[in-house]
C-alpha positions as CSV (number, residue, x, y, z in Angstrom):
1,X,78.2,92.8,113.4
2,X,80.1,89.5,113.2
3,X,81.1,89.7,109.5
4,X,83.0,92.5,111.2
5,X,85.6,90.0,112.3
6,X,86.0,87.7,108.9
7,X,87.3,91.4,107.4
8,X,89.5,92.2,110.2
9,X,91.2,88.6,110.2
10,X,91.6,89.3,106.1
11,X,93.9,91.9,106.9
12,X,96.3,89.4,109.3
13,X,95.6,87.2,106.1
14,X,96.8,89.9,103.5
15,X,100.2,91.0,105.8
16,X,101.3,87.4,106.1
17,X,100.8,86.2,102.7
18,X,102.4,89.9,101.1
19,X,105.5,89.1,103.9
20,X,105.8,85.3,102.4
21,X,105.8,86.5,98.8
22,X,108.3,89.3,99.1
23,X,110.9,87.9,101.5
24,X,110.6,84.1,100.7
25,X,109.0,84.2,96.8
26,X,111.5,85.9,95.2
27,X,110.5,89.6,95.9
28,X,107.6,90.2,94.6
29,X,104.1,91.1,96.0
30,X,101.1,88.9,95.8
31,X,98.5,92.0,96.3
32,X,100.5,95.2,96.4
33,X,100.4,95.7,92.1
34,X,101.6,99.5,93.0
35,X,104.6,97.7,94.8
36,X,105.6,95.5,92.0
37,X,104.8,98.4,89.5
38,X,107.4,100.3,91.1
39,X,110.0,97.9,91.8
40,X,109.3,96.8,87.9
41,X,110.3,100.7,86.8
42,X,113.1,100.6,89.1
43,X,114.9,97.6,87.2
44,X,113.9,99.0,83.7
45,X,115.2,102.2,85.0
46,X,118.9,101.2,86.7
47,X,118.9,98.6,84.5
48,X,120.0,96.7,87.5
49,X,118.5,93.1,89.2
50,X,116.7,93.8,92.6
51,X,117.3,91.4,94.4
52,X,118.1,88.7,91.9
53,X,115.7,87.8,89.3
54,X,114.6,89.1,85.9
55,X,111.8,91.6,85.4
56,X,109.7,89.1,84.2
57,X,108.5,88.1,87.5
58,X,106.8,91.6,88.2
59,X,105.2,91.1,85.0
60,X,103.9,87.4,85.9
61,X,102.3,89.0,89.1
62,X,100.5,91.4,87.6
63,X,99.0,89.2,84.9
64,X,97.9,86.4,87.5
65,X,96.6,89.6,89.9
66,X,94.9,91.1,86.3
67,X,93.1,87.4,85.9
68,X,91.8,87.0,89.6
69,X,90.3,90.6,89.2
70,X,88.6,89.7,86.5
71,X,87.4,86.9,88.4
72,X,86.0,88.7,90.8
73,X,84.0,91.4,88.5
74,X,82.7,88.0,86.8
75,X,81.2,86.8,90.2
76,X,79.9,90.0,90.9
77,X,77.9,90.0,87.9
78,X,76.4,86.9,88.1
79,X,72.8,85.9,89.5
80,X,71.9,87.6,92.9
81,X,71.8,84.4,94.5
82,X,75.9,83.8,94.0
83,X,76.6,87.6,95.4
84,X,73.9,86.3,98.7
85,X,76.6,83.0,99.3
86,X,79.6,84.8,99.1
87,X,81.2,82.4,95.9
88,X,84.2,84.2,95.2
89,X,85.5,84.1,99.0
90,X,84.6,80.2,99.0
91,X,87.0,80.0,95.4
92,X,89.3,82.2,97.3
93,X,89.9,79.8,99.7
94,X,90.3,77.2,97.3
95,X,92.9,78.6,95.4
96,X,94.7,79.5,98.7
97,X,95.1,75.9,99.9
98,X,95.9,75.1,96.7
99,X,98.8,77.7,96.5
100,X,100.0,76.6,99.9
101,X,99.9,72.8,98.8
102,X,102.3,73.5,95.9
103,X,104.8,75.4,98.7
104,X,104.8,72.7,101.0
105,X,105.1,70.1,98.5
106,X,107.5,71.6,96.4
107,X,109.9,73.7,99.2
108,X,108.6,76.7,96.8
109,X,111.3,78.6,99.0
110,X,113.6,77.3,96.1
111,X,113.5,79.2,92.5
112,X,111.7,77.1,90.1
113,X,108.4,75.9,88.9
114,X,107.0,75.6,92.2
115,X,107.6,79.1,93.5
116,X,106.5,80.2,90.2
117,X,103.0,78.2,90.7
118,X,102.9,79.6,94.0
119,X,103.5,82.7,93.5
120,X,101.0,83.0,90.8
121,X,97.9,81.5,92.6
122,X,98.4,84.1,95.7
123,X,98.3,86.6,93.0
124,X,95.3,85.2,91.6
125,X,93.5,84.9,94.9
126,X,94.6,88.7,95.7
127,X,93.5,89.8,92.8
128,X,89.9,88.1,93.5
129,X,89.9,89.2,96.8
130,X,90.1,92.8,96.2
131,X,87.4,92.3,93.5
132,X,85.6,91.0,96.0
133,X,86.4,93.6,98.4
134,X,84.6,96.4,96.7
135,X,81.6,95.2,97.0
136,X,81.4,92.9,100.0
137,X,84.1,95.3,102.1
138,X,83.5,97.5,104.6
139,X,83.9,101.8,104.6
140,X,87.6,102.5,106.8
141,X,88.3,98.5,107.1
142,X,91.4,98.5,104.8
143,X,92.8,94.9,104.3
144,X,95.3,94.9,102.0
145,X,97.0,98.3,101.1
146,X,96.7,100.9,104.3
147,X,97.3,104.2,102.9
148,X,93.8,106.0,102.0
149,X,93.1,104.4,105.4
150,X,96.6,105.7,107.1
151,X,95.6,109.1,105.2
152,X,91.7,109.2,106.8
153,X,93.2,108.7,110.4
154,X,95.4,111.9,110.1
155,X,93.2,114.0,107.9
156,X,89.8,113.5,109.8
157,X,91.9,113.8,113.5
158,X,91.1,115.8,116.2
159,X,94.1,118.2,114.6
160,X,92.5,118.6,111.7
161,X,89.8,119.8,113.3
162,X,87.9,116.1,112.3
163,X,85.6,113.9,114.7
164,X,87.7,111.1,114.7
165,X,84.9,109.0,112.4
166,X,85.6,105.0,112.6
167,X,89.2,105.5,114.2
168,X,89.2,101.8,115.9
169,X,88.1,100.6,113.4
170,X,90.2,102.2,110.9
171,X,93.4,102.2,113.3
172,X,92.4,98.0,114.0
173,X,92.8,96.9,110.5
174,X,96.0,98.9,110.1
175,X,97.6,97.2,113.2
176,X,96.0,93.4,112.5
177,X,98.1,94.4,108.8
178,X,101.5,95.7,110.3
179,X,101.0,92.4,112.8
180,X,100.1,89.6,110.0
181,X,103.2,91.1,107.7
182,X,105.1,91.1,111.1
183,X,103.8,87.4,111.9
184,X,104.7,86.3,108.2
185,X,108.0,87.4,108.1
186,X,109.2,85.9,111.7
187,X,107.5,82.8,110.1
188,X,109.7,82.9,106.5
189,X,112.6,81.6,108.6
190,X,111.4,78.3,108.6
191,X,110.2,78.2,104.8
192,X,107.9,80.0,102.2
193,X,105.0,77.9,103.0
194,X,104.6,78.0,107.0
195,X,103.2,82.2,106.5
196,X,100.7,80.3,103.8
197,X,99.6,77.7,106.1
198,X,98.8,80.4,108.8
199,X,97.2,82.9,106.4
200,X,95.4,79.7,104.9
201,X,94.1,78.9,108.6
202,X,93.2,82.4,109.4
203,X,91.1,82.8,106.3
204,X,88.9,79.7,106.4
205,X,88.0,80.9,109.9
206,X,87.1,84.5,108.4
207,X,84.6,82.4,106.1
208,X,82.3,81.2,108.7
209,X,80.8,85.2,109.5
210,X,82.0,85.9,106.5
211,X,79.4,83.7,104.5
212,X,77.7,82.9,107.7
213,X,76.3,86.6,108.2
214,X,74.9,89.2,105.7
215,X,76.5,93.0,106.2
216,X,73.5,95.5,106.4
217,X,73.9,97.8,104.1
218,X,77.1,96.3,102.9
219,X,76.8,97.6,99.1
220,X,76.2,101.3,100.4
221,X,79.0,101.1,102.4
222,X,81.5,99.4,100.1
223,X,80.9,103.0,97.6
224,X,83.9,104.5,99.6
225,X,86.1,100.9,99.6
226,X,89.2,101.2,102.0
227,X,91.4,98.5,100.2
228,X,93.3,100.7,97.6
């Protein structure tokens, strides 16, 4: 099943650009909305900064997420022949050479309009991509938050009296995750935009079995999505 691989390298691609966005975008997270949800609560609630910054930021990410969702749910419903040629994962990649443009251009590193820009196009291109991910993703392949898949592992184990269903492949995507985030935050010592150029890399090489291949049975698997 090559299409297999595109998914597996969009979990590298969703650990680096998450690691970018938090420790070199001004702490905030480009995919992770329960993240930022939380982290906005915790600011409203101690009525303290974390991590410099105002509130307002968490706010931004959700509403650039909230518009590349709705994105995504627009391509879905569209003709049968734009779901066939993958177009949201071909605007996805658009966005996210745009987004890593405006980083290297601008040293988005630095607060100000250019981390702003390029913090909301990754936000926009997450948002798509989990859009997208419900209907084109795969059953235990989790590529952006691991913890239904995390859960699964433990709950269907061998303890739990379980058969072990999909546990490469569930285990894989968890570890190519855990390594991109790693990757992307060894990378965020040279700059906000080098973990964007890698994830930007890595994803355009997902596309070609990504759009190149057609999962069998994709939609029947995607009814139990392993990306929330």
């Amino acid at each position: 099943m090559p299409y297999l691989s595109g998914f597996f390298a969009i979990a590298v691609v969703c650990g680096l650009i998450d690691a970018a966005c938090f420790l070199a975008l001004g702490g905030v997270f480009a995919e992770v909305m329960t993240g930022n949800m939380a982290l906005l609560a915790f600011q409203l609630g101690t009525g303290e900064s974390i991590g410099g910054g105002s509130p307002v930021r968490y706010l931004v990410a959700l509403a650039a997420f909230a518009v590349g969702a709705l994105a995504g749910g627009l391509v879905q419903r569209g003709p049968a022949v734009l779901y066939d040629r993958r177009l949201g994962f071909a605007i996805e990649a658009a966005i996210l050479v745009a987004a890593t443009v405006v980083a290297v251009v601008t040293d988005a590193g630095d607060s100000g309009a250019g981390r702003n820009v390029t913090v909301a196009l990754l936000c926009v291109a997450m948002g798509l991509q989990n859009a997208l991910m419900r209907l084109h993703g795969v059953a235990d392949l989790a590529t952006n938050l691991t913890t239904v898949t995390y859960m699964a592992i433990v709950a269907d184990s061998s303890l739990a009296r379980g058969a072990n269903p999909r546990f490469l492949r569930r285990a894989g995507s968890i570890v190519l995750f855990i390594g991109g985030a790693t990757l992307g935050a060894w990378l965020t010592r040279w700059g906000a935009a080098w973990p964007l150029i890698v994830a930007t890399g890595v994803f355009l090489a997902a596309l070609v079995p990504i759009l190149g291949s057609e999962p069998t049975g994709a939609r029947d698997e995607v009814a139990h999505p392993a990306t929330a």
